[in-house]
C-alpha positions in Angstrom: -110.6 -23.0 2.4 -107.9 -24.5 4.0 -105.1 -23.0 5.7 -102.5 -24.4 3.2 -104.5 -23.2 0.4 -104.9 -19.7 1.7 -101.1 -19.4 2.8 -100.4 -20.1 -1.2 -102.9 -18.1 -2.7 -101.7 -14.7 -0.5 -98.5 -16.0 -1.7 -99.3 -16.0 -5.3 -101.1 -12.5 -4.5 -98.4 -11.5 -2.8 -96.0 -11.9 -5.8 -98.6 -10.4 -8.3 -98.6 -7.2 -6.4 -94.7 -7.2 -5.9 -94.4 -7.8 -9.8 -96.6 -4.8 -10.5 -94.8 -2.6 -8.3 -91.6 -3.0 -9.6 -93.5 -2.7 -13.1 -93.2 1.2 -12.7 -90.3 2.9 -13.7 -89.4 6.1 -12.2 -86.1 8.5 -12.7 -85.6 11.8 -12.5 -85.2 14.5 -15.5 -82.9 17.1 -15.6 -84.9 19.6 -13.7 -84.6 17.0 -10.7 -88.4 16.5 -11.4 -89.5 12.6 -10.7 -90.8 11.0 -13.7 -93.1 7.7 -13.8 -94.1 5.8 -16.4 -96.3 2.4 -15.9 -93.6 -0.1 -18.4 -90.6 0.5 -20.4 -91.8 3.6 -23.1 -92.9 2.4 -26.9 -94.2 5.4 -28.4 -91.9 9.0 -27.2 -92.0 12.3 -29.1 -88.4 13.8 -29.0 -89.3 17.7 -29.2 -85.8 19.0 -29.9 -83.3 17.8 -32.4 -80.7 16.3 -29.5 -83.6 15.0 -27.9 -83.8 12.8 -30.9 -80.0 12.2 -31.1 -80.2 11.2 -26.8 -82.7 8.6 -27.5 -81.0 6.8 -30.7 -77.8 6.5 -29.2 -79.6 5.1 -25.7 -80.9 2.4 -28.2 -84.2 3.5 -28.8 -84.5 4.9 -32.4 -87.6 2.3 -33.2 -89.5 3.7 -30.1 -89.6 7.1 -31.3 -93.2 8.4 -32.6 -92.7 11.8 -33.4 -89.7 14.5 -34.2 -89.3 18.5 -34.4 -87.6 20.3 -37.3 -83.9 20.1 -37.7 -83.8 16.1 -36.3 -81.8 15.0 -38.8 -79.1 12.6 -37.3 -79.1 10.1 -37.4 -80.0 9.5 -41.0 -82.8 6.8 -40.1 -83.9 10.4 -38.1 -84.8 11.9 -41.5 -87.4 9.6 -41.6 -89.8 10.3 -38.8 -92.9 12.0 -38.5 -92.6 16.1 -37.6 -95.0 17.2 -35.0 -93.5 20.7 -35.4 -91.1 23.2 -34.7 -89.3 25.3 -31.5 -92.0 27.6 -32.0 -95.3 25.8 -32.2 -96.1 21.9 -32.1 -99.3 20.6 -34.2 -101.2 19.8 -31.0 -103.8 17.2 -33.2 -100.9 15.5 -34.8 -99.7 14.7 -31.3 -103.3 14.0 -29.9 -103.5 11.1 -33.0 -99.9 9.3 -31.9 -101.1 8.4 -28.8 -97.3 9.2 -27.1 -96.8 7.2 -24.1 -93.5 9.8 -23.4 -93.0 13.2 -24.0 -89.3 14.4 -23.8 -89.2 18.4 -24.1 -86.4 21.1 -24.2 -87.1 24.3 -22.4 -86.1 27.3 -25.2 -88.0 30.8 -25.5 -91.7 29.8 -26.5 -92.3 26.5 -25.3 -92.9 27.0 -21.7 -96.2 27.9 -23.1 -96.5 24.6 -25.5 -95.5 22.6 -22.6 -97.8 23.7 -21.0 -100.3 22.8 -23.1 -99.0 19.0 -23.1 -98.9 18.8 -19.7 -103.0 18.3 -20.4 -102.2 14.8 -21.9 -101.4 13.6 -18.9 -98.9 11.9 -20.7 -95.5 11.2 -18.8 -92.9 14.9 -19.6 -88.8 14.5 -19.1 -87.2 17.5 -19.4 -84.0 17.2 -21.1 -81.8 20.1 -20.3 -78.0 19.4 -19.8 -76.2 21.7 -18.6 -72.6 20.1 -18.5 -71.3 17.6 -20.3 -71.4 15.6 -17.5 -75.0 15.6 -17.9 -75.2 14.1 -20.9 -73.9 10.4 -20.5 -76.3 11.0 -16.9 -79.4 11.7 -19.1 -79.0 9.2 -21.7 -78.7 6.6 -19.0 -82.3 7.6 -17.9 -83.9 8.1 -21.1 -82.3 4.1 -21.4 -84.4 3.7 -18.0 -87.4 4.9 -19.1 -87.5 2.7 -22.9 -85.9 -0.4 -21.0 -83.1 -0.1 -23.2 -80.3 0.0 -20.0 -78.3 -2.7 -22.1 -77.7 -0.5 -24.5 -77.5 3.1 -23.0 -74.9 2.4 -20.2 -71.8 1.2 -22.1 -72.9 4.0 -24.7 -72.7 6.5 -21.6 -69.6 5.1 -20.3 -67.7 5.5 -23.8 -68.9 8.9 -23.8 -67.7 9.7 -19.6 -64.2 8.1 -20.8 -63.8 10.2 -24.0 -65.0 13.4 -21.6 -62.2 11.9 -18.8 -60.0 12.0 -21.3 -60.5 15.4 -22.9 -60.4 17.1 -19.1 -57.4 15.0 -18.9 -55.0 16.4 -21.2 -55.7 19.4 -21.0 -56.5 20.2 -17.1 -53.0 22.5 -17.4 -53.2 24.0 -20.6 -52.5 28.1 -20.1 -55.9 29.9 -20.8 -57.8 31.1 -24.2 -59.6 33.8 -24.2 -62.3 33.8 -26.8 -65.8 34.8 -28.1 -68.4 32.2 -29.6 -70.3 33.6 -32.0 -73.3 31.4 -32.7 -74.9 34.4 -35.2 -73.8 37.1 -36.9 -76.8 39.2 -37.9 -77.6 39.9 -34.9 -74.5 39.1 -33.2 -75.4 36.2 -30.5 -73.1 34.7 -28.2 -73.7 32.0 -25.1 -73.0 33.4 -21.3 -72.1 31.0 -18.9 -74.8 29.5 -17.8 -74.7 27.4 -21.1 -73.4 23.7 -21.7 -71.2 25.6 -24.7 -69.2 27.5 -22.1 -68.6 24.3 -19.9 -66.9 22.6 -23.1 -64.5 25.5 -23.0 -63.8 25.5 -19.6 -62.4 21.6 -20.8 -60.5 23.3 -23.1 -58.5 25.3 -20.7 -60.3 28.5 -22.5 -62.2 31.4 -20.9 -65.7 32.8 -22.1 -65.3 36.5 -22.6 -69.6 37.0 -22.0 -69.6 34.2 -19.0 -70.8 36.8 -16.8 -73.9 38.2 -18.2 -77.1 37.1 -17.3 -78.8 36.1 -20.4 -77.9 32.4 -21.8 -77.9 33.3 -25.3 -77.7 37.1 -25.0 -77.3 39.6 -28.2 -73.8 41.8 -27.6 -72.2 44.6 -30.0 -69.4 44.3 -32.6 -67.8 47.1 -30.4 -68.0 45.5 -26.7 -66.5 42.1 -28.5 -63.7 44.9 -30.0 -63.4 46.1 -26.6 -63.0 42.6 -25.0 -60.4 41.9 -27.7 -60.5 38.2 -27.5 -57.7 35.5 -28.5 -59.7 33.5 -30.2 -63.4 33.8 -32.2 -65.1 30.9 -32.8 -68.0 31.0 -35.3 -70.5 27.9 -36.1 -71.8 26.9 -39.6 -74.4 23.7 -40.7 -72.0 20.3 -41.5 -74.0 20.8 -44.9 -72.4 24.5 -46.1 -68.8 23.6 -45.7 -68.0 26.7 -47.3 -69.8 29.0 -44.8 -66.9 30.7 -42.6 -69.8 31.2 -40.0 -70.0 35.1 -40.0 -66.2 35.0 -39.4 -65.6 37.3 -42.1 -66.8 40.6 -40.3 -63.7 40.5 -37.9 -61.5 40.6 -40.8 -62.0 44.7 -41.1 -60.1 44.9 -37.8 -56.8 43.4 -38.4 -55.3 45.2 -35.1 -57.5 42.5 -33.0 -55.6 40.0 -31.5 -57.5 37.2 -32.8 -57.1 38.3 -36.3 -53.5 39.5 -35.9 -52.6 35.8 -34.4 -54.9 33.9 -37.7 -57.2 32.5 -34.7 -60.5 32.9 -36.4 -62.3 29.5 -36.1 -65.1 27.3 -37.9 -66.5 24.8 -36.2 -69.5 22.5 -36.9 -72.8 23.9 -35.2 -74.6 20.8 -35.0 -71.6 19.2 -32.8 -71.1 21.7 -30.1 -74.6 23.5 -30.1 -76.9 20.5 -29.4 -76.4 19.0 -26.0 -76.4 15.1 -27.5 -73.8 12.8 -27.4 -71.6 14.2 -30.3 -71.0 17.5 -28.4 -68.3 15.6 -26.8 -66.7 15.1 -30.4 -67.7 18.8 -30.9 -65.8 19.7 -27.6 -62.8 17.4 -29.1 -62.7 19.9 -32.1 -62.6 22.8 -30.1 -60.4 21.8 -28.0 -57.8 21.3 -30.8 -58.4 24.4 -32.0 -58.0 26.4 -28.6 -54.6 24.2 -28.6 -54.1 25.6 -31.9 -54.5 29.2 -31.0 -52.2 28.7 -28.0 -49.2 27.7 -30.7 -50.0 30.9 -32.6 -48.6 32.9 -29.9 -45.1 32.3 -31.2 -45.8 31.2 -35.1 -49.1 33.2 -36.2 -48.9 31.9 -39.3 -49.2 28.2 -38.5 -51.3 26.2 -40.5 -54.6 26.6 -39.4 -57.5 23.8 -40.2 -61.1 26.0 -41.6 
C-alpha cells in the first residue's frame, strides 16, 4: 500500500474513532455520580412524578417509555404507560420496554427497587434536588442525556431568572416563622434538609422543624402549639379546591398566633412538594403569602387569598 494511501486511511480511522468517542454522553446526577449513556436517550422511565415533569419541560415528553402513579402533568403525562408506584415497580413491565435510561428518586422503599434495576445494566440518574438551584442544574442534564440541549437550556435559564428574581425582592424581607404541614393525620412536616425549606428561606421565612434530623419527620399538635408559629401552611391536590389541607385543626386554638393574626394558608401541593420546574411558581405563591402574613401584623383582618 502506498504511503499516501496509508496516511489517508489512519486518517479516515482516525476520525471514525474520534466520532465514536465524542458519541458518549456523560454528566453527572444529583448524587455527583457520573452517568454514561452510548447516544442521546429514546426510551427513559421517569420513576417519580417530577421526574416526569423534569423531562417534558427539558423537551423530551416523546422519549419517555414509562411513568409511576401520580404523573399527571403535563396532560399528554396522563397518557403514558405506569410501571408502578413509590412502593413497588412491576419489574416485567420494565424488563419488556427495553429503557435505554432510568431516572429514579430516592424516597423510603426504593433503595431496595433500585437496587433491583441496577441489574439491567441500564444507565440510573438519580434525580434528587435539594435547592432550587438544583433544578434548572438537573434539567440541563437530563437535556444532555436525550440530546435535547436546544430546548432545556433557555427552559433552565427562564426558570434561574424567575428564581433571581424571587431571592431578589425579597432578600430583606423581616422573618416568618412558620410550620408546613404536608399531613394532618399523622401530622407530617419537612426539616431542613428538604428542597421545601430552601423555598422558604427565599421567602425571607424560618422553618420552625429545620433542625431535626428526619426530612419528612412526624411531630405533635402540642410541640407545633409550643413552637407557636406565625404562619401554618397546609398543602391540598390542585383537583379539591375545597380542601383547606388539614388547616382546620388549628382553629380550636384561637390564642395561637397564627390563628389570632388569620395566617392559616392553602397552598397547592403539587407546586411546592415536587421538586420540578413549577416549584418555582409554587415558591412564588408562598412567597406572597409569607408577604401576606407579614401585613397581618398590623391589620389581621386583611383579605386573605384560600
Amino acid at each position: 500500500m502506498k504511503r499516501s494511501h496509508l496516511a489517508a486511511l489512519l486518517a479516515t480511522l482516525t476520525t471514525f474513532a474520534s466520532l465514536n468517542a465524542h458519541a458518549a454522553i456523560t454528566v453527572r446526577d444529583d448524587d455527583g455520580n457520573a452517568v454514561t449513556i452510548d447516544k442521546p436517550a429514546q426510551r427513559i422511565l421517569a420513576l417519580a412524578p417530577h421526574i416526569t415533569e423534569l423531562l417534558f419541560a427539558a423537551g423530551g415528553g416523546d422519549k419517555i417509555a414509562g411513568v409511576v402513579s401520580y404523573s399527571d402533568y403535563p396532560e399528554a403525562a396522563k397518557k403514558l404507560p405506569q410501571v408502578g408506584d413509590n412502593r413497588q415497580f412491576d419489574m416485567e413491565r420494565i424488563i419488556a420496554m427495553k429503557p435505554d435510561l432510568i431516572v429514579v428518586w430516592m424516597h423510603g422503599s426504593a433503595e431496595r427497587q433500585i437496587a433491583m434495576l441496577r441489574q439491567l445494566k441500564v444507565p440510573i440518574f438519580h434525580s434528587e434536588p435539594r435547592k432550587l438551584a438544583d433544578i434548572p442544574d438537573s434539567l440541563e442534564r437530563l437535556g444532555q442525556l436525550m440530546g435535547t440541549e436546544n430546548v432545556a437550556k433557555p427552559v433552565a435559564a427562564q426558570l434561574r431568572s424567575k428564581l433571581a428574581s424571587l431571592t431578589a425582592h425579597y432578600a430583606q424581607r423581616p422573618p416568618v416563622r412558620m410550620f408546613y404541614q404536608v399531613w394532618d393525620k399523622p401530622l407530617y412536616t419537612l426539616s431542613g434538609a428538604s428542597i421545601v425549606s430552601d423555598a422558604m428561606r427565599v421567602c425571607g421565612a424560618q422553618n420552625i422543624f429545620a433542625t431535626l434530623k428526619v426530612v419528612a419527620p412526624v411531630v405533635t399538635q402540642e410541640g407545633v402549639l409550643q413552637e407557636d408559629p406565625e404562619a401554618i401552611f397546609g398543602t391540598s391536590e390542585k383537583s379539591d379546591p375545597r380542601s383547606e389541607g388539614g388547616l382546620a385543626m388549628w382553629r380550636a386554638f384561637p390564642s395561637m398566633k397564627a390563628v389570632r393574626n388569620n395566617n392559616l394558608f392553602r397552598l397547592n401541593g403539587d407546586l411546592l412538594n415536587r421538586a420540578g420546574p413549577r416549584m418555582i411558581d409554587g415558591t412564588a405563591a408562598l412567597c406572597e403569602k409569607i408577604e401576606l402574613a407579614r401585613q397581618h401584623r398590623t391589620n389581621p383582618t386583611a383579605q386573605s387569598a384560600p
